[in-house]
C-alpha positions in Angstrom: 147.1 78.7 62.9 150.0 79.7 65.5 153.4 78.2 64.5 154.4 75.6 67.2 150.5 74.8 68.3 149.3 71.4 67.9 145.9 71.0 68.0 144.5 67.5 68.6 142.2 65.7 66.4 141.9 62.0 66.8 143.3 58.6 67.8 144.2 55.4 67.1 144.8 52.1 69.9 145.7 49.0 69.2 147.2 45.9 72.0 151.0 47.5 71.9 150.9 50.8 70.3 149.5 54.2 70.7 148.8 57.0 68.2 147.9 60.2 68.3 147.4 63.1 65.2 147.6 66.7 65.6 146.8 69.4 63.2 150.1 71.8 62.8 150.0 74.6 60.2 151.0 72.5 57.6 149.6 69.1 58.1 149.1 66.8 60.5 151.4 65.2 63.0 151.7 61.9 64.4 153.2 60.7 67.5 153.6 57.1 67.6 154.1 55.4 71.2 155.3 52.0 71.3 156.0 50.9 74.7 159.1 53.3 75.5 159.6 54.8 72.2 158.3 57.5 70.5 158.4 57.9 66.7 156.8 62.0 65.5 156.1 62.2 61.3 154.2 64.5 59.5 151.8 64.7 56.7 152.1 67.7 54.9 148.6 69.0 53.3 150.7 69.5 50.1 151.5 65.7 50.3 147.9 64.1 50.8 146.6 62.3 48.2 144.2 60.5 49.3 141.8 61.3 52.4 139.1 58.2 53.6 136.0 58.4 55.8 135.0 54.6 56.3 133.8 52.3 59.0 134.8 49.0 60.0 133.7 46.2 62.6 136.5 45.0 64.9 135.0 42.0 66.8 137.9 41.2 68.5 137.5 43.9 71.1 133.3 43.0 71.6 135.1 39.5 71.8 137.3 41.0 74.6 134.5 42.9 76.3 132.5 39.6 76.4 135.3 37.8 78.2 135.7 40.4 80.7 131.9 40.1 81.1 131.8 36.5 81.4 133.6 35.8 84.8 130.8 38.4 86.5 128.2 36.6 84.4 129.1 32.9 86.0 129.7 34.1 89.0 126.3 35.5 89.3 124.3 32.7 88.1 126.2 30.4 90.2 125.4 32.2 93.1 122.2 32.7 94.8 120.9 35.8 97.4 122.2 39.8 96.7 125.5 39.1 95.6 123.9 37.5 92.4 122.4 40.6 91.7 125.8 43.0 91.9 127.7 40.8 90.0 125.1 40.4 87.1 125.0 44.3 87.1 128.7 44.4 86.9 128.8 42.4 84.1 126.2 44.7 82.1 128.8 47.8 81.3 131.0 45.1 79.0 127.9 43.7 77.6 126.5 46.9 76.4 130.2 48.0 75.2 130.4 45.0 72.8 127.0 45.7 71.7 127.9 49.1 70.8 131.1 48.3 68.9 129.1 44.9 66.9 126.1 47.3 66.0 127.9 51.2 65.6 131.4 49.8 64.1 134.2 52.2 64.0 134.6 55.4 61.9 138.2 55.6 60.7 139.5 58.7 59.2 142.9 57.6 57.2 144.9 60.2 55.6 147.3 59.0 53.2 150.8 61.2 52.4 153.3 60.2 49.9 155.6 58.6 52.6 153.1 58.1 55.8 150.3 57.7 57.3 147.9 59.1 59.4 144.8 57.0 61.1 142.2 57.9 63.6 139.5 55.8 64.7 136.0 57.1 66.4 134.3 54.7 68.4 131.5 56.9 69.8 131.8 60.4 68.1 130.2 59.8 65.0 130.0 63.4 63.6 133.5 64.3 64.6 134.9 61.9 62.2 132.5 63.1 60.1 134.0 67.3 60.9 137.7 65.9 61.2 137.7 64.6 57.7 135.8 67.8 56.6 138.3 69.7 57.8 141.5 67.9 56.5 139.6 67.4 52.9 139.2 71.4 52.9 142.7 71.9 54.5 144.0 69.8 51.7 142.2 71.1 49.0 143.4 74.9 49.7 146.9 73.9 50.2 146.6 71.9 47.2 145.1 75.0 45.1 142.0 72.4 44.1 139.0 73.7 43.5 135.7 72.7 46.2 133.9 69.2 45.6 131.1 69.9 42.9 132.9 72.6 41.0 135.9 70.6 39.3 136.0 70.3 35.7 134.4 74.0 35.9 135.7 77.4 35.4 135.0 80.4 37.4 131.5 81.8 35.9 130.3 78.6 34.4 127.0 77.3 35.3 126.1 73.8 35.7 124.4 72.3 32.5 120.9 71.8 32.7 120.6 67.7 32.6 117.4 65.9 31.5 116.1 62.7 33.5 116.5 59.4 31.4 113.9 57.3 31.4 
C-alpha cells in the first residue's frame, strides 16, 4: 500500500459523534468527529490483539424510525380523501427502516489495539463486514508473523492427524 493513502473501510454513528477507520500501511486509522473537534489515532497491525465480527440489535434507532413514522401515520388515519393516502405512503420508508434494523441487527467489526480502538458498524452490507474483518485478521496475522487459521500448533510439512468419530 502507498505511504500517505488512506483507504476507507467502515463507520461508526452515534447521537454526537462521528467515526471513521481507514486502512494506512500499518494499521488502521481513526478520525473521531465530535462536534467541532477532531481527534486522529492509530491501530497498528503489530498492536491488535483482538479482532471481533459480532452483531448486535440497537432498538433505539427502530424506536426513532417509528416516531418519525408516527406523525405521518396519525395524520393519515385522521384524514379522509387523497391526502390520506400520501401521508400513509410517507410513513412506510421509516416503517420498513426499523423493520430492517429489529430483524437484520448490526454487524460490528471491533478491532482492539493495546491503547485504542477501532469500531465499524454495517447496517446493510452484510458481507463487507464479513471482507473488512477478513482482511484486517489477515493484515494482522502477517504483520504479526502468525501462522493462517487452521495451521497453528503445526509445523511447516506436518499433516493433519487422521481423527476418528466418537460415538
Amino acid at each position: 500500500m502507498a505511504e500517505g493513502r488512506r483507504k476507507p473501510l467502515g463507520r461508526r454513528s452515534g447521537l454526537f459523534q462521528r467515526e471513521k477507520v481507514f486502512l494506512i500501511a500499518e494499521g488502521l486509522e481513526i478520525d473521531d468527529v465530535d462536534f467541532a473537534t477532531i481527534r486522529r489515532t492509530r491501530v497498528f497491525f503489530e498492536d491488535i490483539h483482538s479482532i471481533a465480527l459480532h452483531r448486535h440489535h440497537k432498538s433505539w434507532r427502530s424506536i426513532i424510525a417509528l416516531l418519525l413514522a408516527l406523525p405521518f401515520l396519525i395524520s393519515g388515519l385522521l384524514t379522509d380523501g387523497e391526502p390520506r393516502g400520501v401521508l400513509l405512503l410517507m410513513s412506510t420508508p421509516f416503517i420498513v427502516i426499523s423493520a430492517i434494523l429489529l430483524i437484520n441487527g448490526i454487524d460490528v467489526v471491533t478491532v482492539r489495539g493495546l491503547r485504542t480502538k477501532a469500531v465499524m458498524e454495517f447496517i446493510f452490507m452484510k458481507g463487507r463486514a464479513r471482507r473488512v474483518f477478513e482482511r484486517i485478521a489477515s493484515l494482522t496475522r502477517r504483520a504479526q508473523h502468525l501462522p493462517p487459521p487452521g495451521l497453528a500448533g503445526r509445523t511447516a510439512g506436518e499433516e493433519r492427524p487422521e481423527t476418528t468419530p466418537q460415538p
